[in-house]
Backbone as CSV, one residue per row, in Angstrom:
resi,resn,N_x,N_y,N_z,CA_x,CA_y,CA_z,C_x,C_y,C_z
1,UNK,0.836,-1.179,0.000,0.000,0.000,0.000,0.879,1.240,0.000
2,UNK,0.652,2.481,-0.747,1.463,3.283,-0.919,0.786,4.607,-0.532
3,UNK,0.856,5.556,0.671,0.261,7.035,1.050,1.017,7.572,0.463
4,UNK,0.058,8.640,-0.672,1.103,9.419,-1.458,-0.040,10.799,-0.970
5,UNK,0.693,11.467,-0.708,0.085,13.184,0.125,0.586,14.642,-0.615
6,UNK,-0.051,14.812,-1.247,0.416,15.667,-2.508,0.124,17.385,-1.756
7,UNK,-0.223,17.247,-0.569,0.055,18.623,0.038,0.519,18.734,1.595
8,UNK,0.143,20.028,1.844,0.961,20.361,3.203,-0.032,19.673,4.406
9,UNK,0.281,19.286,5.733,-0.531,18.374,6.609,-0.680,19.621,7.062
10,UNK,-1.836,19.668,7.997,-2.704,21.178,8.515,-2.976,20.271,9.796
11,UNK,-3.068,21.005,10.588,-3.503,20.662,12.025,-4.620,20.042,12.468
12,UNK,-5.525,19.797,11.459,-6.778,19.631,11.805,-6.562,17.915,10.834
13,UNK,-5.677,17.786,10.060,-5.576,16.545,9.302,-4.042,15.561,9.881
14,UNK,-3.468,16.255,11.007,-2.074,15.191,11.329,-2.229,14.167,11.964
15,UNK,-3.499,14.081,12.810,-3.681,12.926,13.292,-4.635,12.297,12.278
16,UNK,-5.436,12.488,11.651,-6.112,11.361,10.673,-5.289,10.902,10.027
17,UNK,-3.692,11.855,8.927,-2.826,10.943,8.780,-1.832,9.836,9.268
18,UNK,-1.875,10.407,11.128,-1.138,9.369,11.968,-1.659,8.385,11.862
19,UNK,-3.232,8.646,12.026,-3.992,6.797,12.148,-4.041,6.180,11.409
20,UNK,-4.132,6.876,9.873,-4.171,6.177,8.583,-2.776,5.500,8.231
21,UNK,-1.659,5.688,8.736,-0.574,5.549,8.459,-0.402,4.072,9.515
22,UNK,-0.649,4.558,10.797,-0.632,3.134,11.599,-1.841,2.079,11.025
23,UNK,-2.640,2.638,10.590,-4.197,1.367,9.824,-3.426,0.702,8.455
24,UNK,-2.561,1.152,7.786,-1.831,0.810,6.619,-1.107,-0.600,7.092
25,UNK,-1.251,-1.575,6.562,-0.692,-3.107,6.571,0.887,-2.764,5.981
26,UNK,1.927,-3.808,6.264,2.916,-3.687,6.001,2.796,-4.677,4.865
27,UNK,4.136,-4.578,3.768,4.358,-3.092,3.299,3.874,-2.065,2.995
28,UNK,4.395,-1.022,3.280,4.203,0.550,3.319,4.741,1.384,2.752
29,UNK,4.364,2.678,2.033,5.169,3.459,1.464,4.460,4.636,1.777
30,UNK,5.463,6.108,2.115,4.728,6.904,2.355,6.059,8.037,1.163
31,UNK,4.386,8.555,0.519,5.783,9.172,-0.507,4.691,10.690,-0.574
32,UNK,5.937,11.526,-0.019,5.359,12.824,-0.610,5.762,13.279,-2.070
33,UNK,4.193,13.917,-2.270,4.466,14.440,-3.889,4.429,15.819,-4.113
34,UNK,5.463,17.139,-4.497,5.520,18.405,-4.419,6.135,18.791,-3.375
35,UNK,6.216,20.019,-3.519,6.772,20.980,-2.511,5.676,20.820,-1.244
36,UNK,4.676,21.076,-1.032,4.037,21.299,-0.102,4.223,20.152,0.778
37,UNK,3.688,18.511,0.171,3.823,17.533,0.405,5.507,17.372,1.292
38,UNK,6.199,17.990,0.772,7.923,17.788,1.050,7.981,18.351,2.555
39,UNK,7.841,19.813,2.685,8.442,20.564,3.553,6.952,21.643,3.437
40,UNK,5.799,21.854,2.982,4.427,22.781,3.556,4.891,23.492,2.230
41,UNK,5.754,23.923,1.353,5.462,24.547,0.104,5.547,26.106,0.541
42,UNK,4.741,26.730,-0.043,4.192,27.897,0.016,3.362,28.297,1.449
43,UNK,2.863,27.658,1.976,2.086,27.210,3.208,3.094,26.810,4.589
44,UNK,4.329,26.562,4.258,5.046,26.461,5.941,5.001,27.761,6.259
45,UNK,5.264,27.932,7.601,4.735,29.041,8.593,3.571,29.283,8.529
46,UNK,2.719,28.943,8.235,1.299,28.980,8.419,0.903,28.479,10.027
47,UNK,-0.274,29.423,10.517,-0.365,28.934,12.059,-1.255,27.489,11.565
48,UNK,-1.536,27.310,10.840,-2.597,26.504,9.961,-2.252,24.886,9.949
49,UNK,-0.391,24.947,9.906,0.284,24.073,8.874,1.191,23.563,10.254
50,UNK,1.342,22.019,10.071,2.381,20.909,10.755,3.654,21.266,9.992
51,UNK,3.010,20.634,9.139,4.578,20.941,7.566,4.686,20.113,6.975
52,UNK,5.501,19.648,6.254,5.667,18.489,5.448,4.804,17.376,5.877
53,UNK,4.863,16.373,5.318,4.684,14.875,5.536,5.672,14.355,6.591
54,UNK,6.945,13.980,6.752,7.657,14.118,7.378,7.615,14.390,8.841
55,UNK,7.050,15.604,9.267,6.801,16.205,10.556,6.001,15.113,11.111
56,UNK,4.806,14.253,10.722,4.048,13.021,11.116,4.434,12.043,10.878
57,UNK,4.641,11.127,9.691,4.945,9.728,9.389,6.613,9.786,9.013
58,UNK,7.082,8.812,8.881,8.164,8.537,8.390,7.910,8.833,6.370
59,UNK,8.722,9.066,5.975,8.294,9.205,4.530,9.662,8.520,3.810
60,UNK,8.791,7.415,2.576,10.211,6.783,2.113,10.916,7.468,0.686
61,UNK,9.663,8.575,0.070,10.333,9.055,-0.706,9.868,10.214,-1.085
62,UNK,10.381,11.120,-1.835,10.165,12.501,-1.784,10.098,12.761,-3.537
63,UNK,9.240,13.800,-3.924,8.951,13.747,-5.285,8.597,15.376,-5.649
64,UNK,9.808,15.738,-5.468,10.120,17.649,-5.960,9.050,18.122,-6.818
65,UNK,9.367,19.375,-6.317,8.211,20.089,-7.916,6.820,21.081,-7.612
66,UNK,6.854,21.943,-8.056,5.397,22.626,-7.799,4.743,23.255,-8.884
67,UNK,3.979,22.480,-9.016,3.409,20.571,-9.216,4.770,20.609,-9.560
68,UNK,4.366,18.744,-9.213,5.617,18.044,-9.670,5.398,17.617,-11.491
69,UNK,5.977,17.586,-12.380,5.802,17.021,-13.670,5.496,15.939,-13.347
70,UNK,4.183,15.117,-14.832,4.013,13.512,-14.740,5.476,12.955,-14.557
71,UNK,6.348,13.042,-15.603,7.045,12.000,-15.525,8.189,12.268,-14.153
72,UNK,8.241,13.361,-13.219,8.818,13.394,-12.217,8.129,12.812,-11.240
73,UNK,6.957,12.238,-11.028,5.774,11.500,-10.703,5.830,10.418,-10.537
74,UNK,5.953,9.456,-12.022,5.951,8.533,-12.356,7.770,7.826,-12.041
75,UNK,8.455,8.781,-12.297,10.082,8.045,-11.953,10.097,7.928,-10.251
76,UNK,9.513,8.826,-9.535,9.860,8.410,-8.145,9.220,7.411,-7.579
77,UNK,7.609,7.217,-7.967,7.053,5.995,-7.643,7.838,4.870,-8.097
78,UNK,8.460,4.585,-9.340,9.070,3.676,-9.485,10.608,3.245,-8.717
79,UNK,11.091,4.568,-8.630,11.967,4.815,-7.649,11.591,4.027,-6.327
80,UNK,10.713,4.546,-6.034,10.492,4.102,-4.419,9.684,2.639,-4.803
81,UNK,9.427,2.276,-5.466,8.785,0.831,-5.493,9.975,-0.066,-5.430
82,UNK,11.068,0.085,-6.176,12.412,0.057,-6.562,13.106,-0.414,-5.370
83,UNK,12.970,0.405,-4.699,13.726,0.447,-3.010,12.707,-0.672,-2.028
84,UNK,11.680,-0.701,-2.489,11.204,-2.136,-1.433,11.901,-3.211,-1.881
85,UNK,12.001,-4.066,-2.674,12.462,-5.117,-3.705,13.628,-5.218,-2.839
């Protein structure tokens, strides 16, 4: 199963991603997608904003970009599928 979180975690969503992340069966992948997803984007310092993905779950891979391009998309998922194996 793969959590892919394509924006910034907000305070009101870090624990639904904590639980969803512990409810996830092993194997696991937690892959942020974009800037926001990475480190809150445009949105860190926000009183609003946790921050990244990161700040809550462990994250196994990171996928640059705002937006990220398809095929910068598509290479990191494979990337990180890559790295379970």
């Amino acid at each position: 199963d793969c959590l892919l979180v394509t924006g910034p975690v907000t305070l009101n969503m870090a624990e639904a991603l904590r639980r969803t992340w512990e409810a996830t069966p092993e194997p696991k992948l937690v892959i942020a997608a974009g800037d926001c997803g990475r480190d809150g984007g445009i949105f860190q310092g926000s009183y609003a904003v946790v921050g990244g993905v990161a700040a809550v779950v462990p994250v196994d891979a990171v996928i640059p970009g705002c937006p990220p391009a398809p095929a910068a998309l598509l290479a990191g998922l494979l990337e990180a599928l890559g790295r379970r194996r």
